[in-house]
Biopython code that builds the backbone (N, CA, C, O; Angstrom):
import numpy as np
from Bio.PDB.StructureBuilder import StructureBuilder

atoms = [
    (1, "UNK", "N", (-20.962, 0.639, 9.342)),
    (1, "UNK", "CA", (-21.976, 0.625, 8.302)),
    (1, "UNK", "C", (-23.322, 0.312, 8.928)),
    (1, "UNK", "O", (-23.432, -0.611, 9.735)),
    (2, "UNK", "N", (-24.274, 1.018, 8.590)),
    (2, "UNK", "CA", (-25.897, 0.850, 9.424)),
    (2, "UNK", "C", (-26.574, -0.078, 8.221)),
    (2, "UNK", "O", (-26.519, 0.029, 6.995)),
    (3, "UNK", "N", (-27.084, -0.813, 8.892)),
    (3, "UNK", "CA", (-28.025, -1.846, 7.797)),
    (3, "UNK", "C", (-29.246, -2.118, 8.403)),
    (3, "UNK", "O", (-29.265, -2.449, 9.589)),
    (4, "UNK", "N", (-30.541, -2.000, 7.576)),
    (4, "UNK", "CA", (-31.414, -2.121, 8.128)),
    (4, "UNK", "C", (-32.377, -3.463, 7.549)),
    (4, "UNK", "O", (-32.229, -3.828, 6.383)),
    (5, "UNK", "N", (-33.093, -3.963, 8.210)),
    (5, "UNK", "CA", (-33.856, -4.883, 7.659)),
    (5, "UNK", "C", (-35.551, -4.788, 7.999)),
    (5, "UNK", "O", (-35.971, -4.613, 9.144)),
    (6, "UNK", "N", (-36.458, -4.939, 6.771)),
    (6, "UNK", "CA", (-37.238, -4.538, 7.233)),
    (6, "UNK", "C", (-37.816, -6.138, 6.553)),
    (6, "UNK", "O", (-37.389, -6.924, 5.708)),
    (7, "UNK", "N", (-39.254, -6.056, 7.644)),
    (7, "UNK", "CA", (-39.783, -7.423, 7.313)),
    (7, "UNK", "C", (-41.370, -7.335, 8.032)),
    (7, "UNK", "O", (-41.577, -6.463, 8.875)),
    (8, "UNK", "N", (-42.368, -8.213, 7.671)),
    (8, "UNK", "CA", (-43.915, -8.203, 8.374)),
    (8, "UNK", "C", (-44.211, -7.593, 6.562)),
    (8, "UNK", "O", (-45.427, -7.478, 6.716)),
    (9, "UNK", "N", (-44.114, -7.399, 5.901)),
    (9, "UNK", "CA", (-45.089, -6.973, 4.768)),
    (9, "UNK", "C", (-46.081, -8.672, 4.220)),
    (9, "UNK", "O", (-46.295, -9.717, 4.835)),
    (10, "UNK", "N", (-46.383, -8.293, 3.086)),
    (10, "UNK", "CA", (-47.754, -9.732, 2.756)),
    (10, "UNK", "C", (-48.822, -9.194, 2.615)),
    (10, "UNK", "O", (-48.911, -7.967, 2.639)),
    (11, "UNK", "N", (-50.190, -10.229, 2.384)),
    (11, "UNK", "CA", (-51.186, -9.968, 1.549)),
    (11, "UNK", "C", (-52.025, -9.993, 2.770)),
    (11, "UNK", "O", (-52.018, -10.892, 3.612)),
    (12, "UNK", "N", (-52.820, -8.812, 2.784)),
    (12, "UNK", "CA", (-54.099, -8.677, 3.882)),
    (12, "UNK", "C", (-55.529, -7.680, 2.720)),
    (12, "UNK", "O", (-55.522, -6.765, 1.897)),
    (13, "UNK", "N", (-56.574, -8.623, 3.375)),
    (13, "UNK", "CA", (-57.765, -8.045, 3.113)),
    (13, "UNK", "C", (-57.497, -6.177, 3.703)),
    (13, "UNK", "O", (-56.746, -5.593, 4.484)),
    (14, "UNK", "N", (-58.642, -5.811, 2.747)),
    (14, "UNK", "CA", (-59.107, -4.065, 3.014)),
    (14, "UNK", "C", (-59.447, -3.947, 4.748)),
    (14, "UNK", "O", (-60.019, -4.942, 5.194)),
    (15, "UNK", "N", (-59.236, -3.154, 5.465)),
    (15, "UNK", "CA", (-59.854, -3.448, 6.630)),
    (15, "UNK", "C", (-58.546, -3.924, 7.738)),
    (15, "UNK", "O", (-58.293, -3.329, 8.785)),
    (16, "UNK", "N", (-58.041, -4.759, 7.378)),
    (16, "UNK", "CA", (-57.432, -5.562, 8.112)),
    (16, "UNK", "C", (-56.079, -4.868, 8.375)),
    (16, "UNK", "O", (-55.914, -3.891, 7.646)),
    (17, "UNK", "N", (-55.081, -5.121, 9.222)),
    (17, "UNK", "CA", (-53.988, -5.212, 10.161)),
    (17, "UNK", "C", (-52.380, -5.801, 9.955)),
    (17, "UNK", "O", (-52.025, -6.965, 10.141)),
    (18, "UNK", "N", (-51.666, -4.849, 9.592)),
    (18, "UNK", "CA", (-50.525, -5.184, 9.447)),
    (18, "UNK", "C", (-48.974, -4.845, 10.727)),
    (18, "UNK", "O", (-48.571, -3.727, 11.049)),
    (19, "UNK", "N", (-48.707, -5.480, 10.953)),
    (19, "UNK", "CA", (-47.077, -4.529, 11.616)),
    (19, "UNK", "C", (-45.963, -4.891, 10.866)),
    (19, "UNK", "O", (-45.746, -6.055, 10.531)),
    (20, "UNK", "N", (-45.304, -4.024, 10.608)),
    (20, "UNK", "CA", (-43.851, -3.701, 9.912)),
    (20, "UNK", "C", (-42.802, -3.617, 10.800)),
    (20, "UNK", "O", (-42.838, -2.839, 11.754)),
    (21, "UNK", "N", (-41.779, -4.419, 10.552)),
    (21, "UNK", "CA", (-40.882, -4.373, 11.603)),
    (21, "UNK", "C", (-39.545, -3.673, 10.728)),
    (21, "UNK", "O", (-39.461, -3.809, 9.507)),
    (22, "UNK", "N", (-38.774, -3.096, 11.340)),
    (22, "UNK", "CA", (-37.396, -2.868, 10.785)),
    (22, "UNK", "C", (-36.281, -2.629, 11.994)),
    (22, "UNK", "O", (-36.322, -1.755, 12.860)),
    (23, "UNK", "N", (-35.120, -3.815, 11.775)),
    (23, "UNK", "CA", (-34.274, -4.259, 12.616)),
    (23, "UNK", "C", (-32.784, -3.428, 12.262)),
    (23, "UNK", "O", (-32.279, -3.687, 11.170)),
    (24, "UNK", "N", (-32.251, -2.680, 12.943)),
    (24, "UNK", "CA", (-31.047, -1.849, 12.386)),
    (24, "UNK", "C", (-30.412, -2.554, 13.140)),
    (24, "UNK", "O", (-30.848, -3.216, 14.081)),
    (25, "UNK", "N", (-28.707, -2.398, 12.554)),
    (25, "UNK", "CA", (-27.756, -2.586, 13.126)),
    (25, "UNK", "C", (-26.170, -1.759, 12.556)),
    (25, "UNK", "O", (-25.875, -1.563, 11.377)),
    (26, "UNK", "N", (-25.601, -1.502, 13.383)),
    (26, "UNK", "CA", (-24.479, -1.091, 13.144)),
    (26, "UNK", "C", (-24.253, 0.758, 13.475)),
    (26, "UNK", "O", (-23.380, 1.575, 13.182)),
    (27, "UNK", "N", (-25.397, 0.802, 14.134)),
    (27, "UNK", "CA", (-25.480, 2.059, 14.220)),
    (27, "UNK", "C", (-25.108, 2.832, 15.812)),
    (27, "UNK", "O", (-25.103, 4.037, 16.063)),
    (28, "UNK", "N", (-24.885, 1.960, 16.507)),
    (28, "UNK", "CA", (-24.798, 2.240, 18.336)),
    (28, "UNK", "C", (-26.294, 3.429, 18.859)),
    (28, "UNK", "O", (-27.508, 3.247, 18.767)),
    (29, "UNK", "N", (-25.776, 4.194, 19.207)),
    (29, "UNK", "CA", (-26.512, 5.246, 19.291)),
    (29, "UNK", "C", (-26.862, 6.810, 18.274)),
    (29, "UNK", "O", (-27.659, 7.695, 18.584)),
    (30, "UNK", "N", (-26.147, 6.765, 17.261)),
    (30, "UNK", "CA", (-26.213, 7.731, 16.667)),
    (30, "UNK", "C", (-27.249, 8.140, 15.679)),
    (30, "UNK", "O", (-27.354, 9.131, 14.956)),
    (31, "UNK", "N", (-28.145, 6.847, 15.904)),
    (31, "UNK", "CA", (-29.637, 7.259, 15.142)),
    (31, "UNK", "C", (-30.181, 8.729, 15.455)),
    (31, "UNK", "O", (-30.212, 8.982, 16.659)),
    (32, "UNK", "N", (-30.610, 9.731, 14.615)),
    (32, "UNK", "CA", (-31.353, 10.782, 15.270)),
    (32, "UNK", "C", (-32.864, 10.343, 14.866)),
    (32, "UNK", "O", (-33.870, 10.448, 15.568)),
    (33, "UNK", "N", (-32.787, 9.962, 13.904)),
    (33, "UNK", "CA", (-34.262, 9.386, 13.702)),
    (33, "UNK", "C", (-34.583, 8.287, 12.321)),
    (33, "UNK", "O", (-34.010, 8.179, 11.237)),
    (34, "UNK", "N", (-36.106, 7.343, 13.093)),
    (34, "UNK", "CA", (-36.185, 6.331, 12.032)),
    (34, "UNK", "C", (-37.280, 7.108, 11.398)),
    (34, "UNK", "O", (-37.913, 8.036, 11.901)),
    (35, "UNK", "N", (-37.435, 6.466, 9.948)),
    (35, "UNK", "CA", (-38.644, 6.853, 9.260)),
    (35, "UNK", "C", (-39.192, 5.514, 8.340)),
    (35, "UNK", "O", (-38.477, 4.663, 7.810)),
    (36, "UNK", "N", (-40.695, 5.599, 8.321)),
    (36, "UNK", "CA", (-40.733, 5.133, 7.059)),
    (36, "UNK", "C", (-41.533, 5.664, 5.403)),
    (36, "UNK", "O", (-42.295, 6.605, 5.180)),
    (37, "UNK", "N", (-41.076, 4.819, 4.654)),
    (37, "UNK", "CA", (-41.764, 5.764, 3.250)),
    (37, "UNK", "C", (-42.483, 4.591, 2.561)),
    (37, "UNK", "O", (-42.676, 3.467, 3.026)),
    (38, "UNK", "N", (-42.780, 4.992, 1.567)),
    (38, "UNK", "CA", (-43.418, 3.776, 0.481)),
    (38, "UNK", "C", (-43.635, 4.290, -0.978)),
    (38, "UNK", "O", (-43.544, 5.430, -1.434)),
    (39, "UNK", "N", (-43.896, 3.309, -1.468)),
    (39, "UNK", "CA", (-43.604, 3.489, -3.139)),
    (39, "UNK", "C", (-44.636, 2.423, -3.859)),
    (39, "UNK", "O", (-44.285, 1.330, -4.305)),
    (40, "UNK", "N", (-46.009, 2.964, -3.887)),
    (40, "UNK", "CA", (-46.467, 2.364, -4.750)),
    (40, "UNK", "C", (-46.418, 2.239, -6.409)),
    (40, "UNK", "O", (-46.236, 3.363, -6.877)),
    (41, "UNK", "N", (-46.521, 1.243, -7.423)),
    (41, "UNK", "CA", (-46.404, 0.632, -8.327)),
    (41, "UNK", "C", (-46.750, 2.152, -9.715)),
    (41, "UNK", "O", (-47.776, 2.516, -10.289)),
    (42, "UNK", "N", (-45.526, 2.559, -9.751)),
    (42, "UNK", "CA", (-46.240, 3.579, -10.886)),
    (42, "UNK", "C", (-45.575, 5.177, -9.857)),
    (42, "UNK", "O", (-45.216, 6.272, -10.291)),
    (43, "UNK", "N", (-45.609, 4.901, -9.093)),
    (43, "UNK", "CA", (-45.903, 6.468, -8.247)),
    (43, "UNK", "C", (-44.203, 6.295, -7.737)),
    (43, "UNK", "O", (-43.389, 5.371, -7.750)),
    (44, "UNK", "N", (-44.196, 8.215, -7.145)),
    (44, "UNK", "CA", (-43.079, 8.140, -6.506)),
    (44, "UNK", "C", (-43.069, 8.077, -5.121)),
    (44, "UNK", "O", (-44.054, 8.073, -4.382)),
    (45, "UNK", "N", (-41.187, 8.001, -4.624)),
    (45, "UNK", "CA", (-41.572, 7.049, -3.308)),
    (45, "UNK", "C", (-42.036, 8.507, -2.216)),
    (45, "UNK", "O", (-41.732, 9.675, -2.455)),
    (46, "UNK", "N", (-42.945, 7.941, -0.847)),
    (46, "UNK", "CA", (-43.532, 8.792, -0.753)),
    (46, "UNK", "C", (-43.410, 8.467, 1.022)),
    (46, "UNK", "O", (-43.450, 7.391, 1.619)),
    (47, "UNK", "N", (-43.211, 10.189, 1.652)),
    (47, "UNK", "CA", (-43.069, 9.461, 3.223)),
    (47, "UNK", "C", (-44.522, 9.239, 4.082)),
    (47, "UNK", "O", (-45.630, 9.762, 3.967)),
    (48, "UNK", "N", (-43.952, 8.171, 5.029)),
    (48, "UNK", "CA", (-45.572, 7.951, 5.744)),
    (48, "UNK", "C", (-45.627, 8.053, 7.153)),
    (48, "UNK", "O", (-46.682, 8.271, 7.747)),
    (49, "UNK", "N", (-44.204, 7.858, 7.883)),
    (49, "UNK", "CA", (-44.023, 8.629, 9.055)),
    (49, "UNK", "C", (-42.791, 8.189, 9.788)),
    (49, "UNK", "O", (-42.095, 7.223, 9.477)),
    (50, "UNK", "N", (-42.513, 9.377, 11.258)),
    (50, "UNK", "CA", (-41.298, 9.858, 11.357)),
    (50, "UNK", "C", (-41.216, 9.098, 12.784)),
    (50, "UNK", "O", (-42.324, 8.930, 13.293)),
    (51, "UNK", "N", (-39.838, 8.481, 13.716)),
    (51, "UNK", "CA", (-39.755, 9.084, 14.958)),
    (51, "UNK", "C", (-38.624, 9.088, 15.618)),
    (51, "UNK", "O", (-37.669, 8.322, 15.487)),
    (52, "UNK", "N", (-38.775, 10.076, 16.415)),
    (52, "UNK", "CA", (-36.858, 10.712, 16.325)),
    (52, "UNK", "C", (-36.772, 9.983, 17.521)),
    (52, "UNK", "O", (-37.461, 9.129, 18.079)),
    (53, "UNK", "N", (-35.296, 10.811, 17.841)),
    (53, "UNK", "CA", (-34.063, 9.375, 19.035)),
    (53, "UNK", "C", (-35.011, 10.040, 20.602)),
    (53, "UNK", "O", (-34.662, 9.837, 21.765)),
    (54, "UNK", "N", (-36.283, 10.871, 20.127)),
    (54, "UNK", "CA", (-36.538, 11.649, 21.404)),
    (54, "UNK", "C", (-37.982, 10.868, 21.746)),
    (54, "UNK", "O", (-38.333, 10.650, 22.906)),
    (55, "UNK", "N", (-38.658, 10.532, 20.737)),
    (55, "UNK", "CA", (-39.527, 9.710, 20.461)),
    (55, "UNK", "C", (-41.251, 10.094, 19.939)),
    (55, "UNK", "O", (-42.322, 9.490, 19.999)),
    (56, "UNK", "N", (-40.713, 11.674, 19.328)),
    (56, "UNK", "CA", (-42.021, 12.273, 18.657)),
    (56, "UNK", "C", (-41.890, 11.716, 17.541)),
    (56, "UNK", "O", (-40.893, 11.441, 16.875)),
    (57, "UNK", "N", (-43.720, 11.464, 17.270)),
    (57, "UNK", "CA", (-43.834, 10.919, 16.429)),
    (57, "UNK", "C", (-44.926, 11.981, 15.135)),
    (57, "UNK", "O", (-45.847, 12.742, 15.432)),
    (58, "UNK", "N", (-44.509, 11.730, 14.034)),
    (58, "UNK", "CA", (-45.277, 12.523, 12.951)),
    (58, "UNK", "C", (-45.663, 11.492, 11.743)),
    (58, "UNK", "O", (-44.962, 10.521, 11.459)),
    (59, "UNK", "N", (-46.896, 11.845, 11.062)),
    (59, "UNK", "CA", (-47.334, 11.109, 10.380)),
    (59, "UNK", "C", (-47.871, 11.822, 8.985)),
    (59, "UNK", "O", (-48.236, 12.994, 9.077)),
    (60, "UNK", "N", (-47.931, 11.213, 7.787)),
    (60, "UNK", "CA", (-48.292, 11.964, 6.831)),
    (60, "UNK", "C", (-49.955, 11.880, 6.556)),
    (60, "UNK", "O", (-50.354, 10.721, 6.435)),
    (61, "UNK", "N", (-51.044, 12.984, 6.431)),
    (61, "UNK", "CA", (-52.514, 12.928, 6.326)),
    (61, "UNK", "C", (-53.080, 11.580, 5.955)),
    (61, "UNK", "O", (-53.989, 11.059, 6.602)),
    (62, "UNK", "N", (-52.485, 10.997, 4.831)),
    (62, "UNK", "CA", (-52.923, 9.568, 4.188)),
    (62, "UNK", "C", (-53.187, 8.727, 5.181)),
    (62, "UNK", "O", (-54.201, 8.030, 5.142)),
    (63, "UNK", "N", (-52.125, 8.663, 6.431)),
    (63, "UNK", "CA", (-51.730, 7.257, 7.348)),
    (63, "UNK", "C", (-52.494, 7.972, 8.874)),
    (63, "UNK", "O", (-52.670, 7.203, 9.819)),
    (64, "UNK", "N", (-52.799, 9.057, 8.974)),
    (64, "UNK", "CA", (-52.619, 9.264, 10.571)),
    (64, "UNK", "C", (-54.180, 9.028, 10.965)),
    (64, "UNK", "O", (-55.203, 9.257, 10.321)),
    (65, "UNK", "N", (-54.012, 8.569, 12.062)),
    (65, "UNK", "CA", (-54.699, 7.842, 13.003)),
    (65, "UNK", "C", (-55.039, 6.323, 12.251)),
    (65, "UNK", "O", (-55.941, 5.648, 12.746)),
    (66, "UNK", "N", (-54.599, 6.014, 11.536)),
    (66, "UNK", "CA", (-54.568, 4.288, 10.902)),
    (66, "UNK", "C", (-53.194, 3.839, 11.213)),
    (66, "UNK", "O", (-52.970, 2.666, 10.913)),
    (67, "UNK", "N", (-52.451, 4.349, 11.621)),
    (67, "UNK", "CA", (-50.872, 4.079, 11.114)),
    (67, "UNK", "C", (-50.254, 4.551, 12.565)),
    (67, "UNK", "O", (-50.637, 5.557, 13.162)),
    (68, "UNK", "N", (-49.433, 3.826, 12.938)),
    (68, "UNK", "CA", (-48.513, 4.253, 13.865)),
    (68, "UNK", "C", (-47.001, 3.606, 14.107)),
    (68, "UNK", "O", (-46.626, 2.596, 13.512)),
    (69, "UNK", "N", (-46.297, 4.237, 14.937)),
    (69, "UNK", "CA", (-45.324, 4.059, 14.603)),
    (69, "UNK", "C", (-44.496, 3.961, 16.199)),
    (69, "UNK", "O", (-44.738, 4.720, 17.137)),
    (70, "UNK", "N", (-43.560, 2.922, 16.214)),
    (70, "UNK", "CA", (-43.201, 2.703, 17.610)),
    (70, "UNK", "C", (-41.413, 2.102, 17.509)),
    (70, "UNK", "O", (-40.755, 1.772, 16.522)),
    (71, "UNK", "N", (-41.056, 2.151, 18.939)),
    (71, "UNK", "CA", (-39.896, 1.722, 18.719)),
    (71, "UNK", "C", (-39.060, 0.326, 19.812)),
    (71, "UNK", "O", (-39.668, 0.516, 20.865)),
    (72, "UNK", "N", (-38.483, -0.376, 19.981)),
    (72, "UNK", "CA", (-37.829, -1.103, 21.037)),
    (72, "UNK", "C", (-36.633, -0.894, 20.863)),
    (72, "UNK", "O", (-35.907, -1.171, 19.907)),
    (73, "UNK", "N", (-36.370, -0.245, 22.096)),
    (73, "UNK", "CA", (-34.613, 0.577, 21.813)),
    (73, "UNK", "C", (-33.640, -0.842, 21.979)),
    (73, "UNK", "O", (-32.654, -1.136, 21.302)),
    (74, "UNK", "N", (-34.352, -1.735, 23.283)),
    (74, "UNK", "CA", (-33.516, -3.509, 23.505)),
    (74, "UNK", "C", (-32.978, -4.047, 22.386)),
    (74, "UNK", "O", (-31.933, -4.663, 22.174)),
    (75, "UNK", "N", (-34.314, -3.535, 21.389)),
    (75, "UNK", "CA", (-33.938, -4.762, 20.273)),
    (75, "UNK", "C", (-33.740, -4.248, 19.194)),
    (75, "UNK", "O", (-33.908, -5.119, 18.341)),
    (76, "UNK", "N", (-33.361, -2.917, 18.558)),
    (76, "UNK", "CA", (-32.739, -1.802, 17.845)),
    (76, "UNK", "C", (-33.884, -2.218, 17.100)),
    (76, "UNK", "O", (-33.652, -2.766, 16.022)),
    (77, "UNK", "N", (-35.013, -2.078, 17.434)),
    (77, "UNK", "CA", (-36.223, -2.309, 16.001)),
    (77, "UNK", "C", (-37.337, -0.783, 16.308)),
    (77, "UNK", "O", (-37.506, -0.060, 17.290)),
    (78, "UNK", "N", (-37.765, -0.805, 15.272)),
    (78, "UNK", "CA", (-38.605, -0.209, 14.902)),
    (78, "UNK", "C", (-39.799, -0.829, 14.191)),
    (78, "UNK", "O", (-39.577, -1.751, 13.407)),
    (79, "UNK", "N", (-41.185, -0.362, 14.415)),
    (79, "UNK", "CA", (-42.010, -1.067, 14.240)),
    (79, "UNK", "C", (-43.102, -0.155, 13.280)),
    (79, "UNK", "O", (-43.157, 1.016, 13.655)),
    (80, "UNK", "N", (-44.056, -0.510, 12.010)),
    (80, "UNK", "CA", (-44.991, 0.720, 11.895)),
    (80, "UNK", "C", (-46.276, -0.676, 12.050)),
    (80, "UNK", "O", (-46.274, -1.775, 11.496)),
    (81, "UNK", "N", (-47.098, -0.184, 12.847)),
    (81, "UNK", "CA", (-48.240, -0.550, 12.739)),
    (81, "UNK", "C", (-49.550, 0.037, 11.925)),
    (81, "UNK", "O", (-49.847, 1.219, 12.098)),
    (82, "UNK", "N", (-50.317, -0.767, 11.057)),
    (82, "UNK", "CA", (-51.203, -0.418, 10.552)),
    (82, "UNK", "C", (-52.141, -1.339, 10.528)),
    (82, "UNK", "O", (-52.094, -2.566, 10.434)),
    (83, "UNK", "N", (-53.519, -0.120, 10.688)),
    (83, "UNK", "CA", (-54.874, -0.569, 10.905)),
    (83, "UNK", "C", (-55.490, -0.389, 9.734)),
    (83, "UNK", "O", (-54.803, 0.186, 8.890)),
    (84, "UNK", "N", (-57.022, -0.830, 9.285)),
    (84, "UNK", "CA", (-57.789, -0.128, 8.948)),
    (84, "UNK", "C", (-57.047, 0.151, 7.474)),
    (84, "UNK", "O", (-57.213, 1.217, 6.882)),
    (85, "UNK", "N", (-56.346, -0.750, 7.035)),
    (85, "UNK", "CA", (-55.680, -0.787, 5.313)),
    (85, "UNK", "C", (-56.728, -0.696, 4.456)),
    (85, "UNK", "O", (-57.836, -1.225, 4.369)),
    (86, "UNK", "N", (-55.935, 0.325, 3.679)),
    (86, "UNK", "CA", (-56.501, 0.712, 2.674)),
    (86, "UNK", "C", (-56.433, -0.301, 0.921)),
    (86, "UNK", "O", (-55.325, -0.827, 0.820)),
    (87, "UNK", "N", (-57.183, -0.551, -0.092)),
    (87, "UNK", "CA", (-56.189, -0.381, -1.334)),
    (87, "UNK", "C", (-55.125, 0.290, -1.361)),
    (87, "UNK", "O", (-53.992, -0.188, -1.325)),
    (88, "UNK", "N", (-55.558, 2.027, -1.460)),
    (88, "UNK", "CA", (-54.149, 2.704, -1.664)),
    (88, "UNK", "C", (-53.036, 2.681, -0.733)),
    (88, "UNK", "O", (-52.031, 3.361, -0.944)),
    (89, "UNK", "N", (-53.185, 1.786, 0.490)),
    (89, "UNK", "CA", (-51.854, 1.589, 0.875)),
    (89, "UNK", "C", (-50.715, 0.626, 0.244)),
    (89, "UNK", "O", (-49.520, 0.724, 0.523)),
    (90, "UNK", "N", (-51.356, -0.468, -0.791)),
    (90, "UNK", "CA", (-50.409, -1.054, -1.352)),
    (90, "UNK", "C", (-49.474, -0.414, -2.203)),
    (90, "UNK", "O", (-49.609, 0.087, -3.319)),
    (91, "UNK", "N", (-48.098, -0.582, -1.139)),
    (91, "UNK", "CA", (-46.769, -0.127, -1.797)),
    (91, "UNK", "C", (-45.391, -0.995, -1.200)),
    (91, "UNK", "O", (-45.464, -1.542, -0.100)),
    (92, "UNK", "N", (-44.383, -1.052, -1.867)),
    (92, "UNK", "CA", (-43.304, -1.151, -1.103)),
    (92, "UNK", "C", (-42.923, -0.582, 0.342)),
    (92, "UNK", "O", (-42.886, 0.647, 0.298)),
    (93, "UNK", "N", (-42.738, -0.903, 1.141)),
    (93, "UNK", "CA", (-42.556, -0.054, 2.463)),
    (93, "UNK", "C", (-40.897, -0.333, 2.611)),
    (93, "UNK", "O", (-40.289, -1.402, 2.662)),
    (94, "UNK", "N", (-40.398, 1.100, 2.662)),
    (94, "UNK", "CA", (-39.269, 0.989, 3.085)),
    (94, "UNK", "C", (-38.585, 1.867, 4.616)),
    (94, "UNK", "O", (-38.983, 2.897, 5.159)),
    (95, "UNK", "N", (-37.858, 1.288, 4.837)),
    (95, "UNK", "CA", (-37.385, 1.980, 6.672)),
    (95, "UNK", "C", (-35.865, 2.552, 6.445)),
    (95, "UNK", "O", (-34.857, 1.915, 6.139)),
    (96, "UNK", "N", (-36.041, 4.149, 6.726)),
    (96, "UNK", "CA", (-34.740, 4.603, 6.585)),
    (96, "UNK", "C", (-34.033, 4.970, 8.266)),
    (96, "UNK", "O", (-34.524, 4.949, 9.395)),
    (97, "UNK", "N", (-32.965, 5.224, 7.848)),
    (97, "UNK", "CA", (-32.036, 5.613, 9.412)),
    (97, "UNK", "C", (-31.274, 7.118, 9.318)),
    (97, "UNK", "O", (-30.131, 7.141, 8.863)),
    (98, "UNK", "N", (-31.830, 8.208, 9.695)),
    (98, "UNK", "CA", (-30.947, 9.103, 9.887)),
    (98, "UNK", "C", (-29.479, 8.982, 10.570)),
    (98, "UNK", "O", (-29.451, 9.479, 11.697)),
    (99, "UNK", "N", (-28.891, 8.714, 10.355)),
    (99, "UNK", "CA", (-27.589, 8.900, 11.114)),
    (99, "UNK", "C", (-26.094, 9.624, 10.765)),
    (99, "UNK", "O", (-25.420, 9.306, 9.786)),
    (100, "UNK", "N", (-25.650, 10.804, 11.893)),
    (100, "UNK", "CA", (-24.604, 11.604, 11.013)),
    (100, "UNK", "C", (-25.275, 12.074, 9.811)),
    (100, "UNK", "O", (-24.756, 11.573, 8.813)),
    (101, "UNK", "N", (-26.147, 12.778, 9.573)),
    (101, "UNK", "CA", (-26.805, 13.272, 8.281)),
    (101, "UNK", "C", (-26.343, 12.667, 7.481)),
    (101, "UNK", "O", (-25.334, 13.145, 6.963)),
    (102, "UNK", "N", (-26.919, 11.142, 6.920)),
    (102, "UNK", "CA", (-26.933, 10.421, 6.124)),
    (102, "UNK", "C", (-27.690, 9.626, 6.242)),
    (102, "UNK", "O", (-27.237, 8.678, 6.883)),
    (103, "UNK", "N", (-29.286, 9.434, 5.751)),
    (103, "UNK", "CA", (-29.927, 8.469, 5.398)),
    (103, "UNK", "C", (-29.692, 7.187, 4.924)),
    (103, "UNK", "O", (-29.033, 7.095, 3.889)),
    (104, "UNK", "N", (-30.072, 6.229, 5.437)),
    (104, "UNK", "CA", (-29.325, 4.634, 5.192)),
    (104, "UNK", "C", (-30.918, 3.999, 4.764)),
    (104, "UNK", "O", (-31.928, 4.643, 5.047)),
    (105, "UNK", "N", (-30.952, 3.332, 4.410)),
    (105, "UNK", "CA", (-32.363, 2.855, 3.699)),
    (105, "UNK", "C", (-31.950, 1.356, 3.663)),
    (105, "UNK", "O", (-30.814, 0.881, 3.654)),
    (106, "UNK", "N", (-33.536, 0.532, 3.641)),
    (106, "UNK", "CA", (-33.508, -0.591, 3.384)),
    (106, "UNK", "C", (-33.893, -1.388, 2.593)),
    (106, "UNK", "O", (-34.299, -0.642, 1.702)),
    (107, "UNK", "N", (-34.051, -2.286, 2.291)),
    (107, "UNK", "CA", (-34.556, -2.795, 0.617)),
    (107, "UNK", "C", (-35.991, -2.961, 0.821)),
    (107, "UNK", "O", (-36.516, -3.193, -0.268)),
    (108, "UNK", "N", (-36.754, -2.938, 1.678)),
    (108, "UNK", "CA", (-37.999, -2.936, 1.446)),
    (108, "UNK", "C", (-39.024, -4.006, 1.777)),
    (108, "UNK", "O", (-38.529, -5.125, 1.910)),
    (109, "UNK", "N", (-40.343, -3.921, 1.941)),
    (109, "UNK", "CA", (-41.047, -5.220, 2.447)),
    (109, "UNK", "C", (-42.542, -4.453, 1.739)),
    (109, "UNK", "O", (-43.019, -3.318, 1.768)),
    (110, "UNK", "N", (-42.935, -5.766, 1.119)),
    (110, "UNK", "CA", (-44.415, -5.382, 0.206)),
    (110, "UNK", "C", (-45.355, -5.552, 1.092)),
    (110, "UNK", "O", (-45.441, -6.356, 2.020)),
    (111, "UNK", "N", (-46.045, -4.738, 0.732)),
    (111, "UNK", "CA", (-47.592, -4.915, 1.188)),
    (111, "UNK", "C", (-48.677, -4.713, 0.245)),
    (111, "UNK", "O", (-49.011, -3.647, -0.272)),
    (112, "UNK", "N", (-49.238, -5.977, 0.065)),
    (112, "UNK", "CA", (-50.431, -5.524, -0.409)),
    (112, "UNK", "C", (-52.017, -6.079, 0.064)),
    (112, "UNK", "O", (-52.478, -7.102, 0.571)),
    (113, "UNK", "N", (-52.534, -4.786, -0.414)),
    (113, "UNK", "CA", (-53.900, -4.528, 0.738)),
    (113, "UNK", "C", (-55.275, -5.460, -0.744)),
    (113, "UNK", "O", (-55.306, -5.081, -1.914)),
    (114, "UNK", "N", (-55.923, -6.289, -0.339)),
    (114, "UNK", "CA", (-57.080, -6.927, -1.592)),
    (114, "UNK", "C", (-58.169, -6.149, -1.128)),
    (114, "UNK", "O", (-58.298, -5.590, -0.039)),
    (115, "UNK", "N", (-58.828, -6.182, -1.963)),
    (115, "UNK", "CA", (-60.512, -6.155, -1.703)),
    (115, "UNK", "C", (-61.282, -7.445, -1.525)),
    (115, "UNK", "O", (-62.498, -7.417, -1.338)),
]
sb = StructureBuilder()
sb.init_structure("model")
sb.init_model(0)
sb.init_chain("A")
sb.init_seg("    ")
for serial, (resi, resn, name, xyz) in enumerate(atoms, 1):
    if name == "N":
        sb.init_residue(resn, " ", resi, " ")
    sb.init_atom(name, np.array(xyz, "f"), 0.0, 1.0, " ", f" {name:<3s}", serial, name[0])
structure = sb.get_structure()
């Protein structure tokens, strides 16, 4: 069973700097790729970026070049870094796991961005 945990969300000024961590386990090697998405309050959930077991990375228009996305294979984590937060980035952030074509998802870590 793959379980993921994601954690680093909380309250940051506009402007300011977040990293998102998400810690898998149970998965050995058969990740093909992590992602993450988000779901702000009202809206549907929505992806914000990709990176496979090869280590390209893709990002959705909203997030790219504010947003990035990294990995530590040691410590089965995955990381999204973000700069330069927006308001409209406040959403739930959640971290999924491709594996065996089956998406595994995690419960989520808030972020929200103040003015």
């Amino acid at each position: 069973q793959v379980q993921l945990v994601e954690s680093g969300g909380g309250l940051v000024q506009a402007g300011g700097s977040l990293r998102l961590s998400c810690a898998t386990s149970g998965s050995g090697s058969s990740i093909v790729a992590m992602g993450w998405y988000r779901q702000a309050p009202g809206k549907q959930r929505e992806w914000v970026a990709t990176i496979t077991s090869g280590g390209t990375t893709n990002y959705a228009d909203s997030v790219k070049g504010r947003f990035a996305m990294s990995r530590d294979n040691a410590k089965n984590t995955v990381y999204l870094h973000m700069n330069s937060l927006k308001l409209e980035d406040t959403a739930v952030y959640y971290c999924v796991a491709l594996v065996d074509a089956i998406n595994y998802w995690g419960k989520g870590t808030l972020v929200t961005v103040s003015s």
